[in-house]
C-alpha positions in Angstrom: 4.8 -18.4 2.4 4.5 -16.4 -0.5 1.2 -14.7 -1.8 -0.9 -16.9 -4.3 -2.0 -13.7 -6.6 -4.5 -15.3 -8.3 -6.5 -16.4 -5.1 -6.0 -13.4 -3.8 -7.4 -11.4 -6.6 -10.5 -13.7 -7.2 -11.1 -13.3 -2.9 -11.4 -9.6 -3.3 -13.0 -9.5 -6.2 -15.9 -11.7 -4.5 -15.4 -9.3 -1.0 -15.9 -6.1 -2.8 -18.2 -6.9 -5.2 -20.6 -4.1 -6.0 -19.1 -1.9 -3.0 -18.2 1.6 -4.4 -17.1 2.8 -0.2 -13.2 3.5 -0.8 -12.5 3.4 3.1 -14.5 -0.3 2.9 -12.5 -1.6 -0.1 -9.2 -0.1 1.7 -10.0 -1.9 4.6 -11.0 -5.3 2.8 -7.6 -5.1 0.7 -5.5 -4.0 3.9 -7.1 -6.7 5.8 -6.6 -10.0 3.3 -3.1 -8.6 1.8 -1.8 -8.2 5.4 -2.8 -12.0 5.8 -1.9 -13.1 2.7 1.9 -13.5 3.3 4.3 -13.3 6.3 6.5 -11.2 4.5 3.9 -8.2 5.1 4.2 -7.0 8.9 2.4 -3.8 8.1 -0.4 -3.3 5.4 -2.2 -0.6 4.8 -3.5 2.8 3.6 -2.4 6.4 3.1 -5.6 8.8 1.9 -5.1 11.8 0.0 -7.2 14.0 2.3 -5.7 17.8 1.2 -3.1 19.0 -1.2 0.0 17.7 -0.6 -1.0 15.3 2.2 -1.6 11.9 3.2 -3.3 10.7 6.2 -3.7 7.4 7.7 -6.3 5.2 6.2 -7.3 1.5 6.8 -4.7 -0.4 8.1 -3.2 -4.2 9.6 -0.2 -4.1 12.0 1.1 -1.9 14.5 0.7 2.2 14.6 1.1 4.0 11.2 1.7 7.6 10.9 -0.5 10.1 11.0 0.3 12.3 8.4 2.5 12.1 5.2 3.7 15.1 3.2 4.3 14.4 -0.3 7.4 15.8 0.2 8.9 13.3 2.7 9.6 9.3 2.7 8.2 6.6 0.4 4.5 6.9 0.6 5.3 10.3 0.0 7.7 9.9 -3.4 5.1 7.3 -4.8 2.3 9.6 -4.1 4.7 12.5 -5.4 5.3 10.6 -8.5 3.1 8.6 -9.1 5.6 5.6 -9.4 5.4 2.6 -7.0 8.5 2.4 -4.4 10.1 -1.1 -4.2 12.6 -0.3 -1.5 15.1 -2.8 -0.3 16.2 -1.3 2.3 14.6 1.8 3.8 17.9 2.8 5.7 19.5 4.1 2.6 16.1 5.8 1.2 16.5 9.3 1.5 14.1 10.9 3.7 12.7 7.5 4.8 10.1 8.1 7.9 10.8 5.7 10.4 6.8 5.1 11.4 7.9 1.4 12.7 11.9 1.0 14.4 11.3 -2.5 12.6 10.7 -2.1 8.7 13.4 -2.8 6.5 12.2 -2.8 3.5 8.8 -1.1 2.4 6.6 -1.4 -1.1 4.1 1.8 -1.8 2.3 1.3 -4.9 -0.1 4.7 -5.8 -3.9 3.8 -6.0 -5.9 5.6 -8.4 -9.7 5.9 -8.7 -11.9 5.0 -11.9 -11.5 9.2 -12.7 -8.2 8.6 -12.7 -7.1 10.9 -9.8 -5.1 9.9 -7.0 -6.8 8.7 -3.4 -4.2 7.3 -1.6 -1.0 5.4 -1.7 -1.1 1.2 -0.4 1.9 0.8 1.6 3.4 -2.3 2.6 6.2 -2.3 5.3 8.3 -5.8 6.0 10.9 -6.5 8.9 13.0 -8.1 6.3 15.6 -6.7 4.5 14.6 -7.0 0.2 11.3 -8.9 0.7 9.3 -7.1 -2.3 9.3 -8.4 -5.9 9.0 -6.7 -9.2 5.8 -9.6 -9.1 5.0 -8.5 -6.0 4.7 -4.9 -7.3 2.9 -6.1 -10.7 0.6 -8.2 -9.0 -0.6 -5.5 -6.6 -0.7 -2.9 -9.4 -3.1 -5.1 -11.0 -5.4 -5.5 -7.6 -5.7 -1.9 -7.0 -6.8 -1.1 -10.6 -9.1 -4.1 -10.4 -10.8 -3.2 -6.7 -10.7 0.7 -7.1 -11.0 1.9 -11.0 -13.9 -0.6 -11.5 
């Protein structure tokens, strides 16, 4: 099953509508992207909480980590950059934190607020080896601006 972007969008559009609580929108988008495709075995976010730093946020699936440096995996290169992370395989990403024995391949898309400043990163682990699109990162891109720089 593959996600129907359009649904998807209008759904969280109608969820969040008039809700300006960036945990409750995290935890609405976590919630119906995590159920929107069985490619996604974890959903969810990482919140800029200090300098240099993400921490856990909302989230659907097992156990995340805690805490992310900037400095270390994918959550921490697309919130380092500011460039989503389509990752095919996480075994050959350097520095890749192994936060689930079971991901093999992982999309981290950076999620910016209407100010323009970075809150968080939305990361997206699968057990499948090259299970993220360019679409899939497009598409995403495109939900994040919608729900958070409204």
């Amino acid at each position: 099953m593959h996600v129907n972007y359009q649904t998807l969008a209008q759904t969280l559009a109608s969820l969040t509508d008039g809700e300006t609580d960036e945990v409750a929108l995290m935890a609405t988008v976590a919630c119906e992207v995590h159920h929107a495709d069985d490619r996604f075995d974890w959903t969810g976010f990482y919140r800029v909480t200090e300098p240099e730093l993400l921490k856990i946020g909302p989230y659907q699936g097992g156990h995340g980590c805690l805490h992310i440096p900037f400095s270390r995996g994918v959550c921490g290169a697309a919130a380092r950059t500011g460039e989503v992370q389509l990752v095919d395989d996480v075994d050959v990403f350097p520095g890749h934190i192994a936060c689930a024995s079971s991901t093999r391949s992982e999309l981290v898309l950076p999620v910016w607020n209407k100010a323009g400043d970075l809150i968080g990163v939305f990361d997206i682990d699968s057990d499948q080896p090259s299970a993220f699109t360019k679409e899939d990162a497009d598409q995403l891109t495109k939900i994040l601006a919608a729900t958070f720089q409204r």
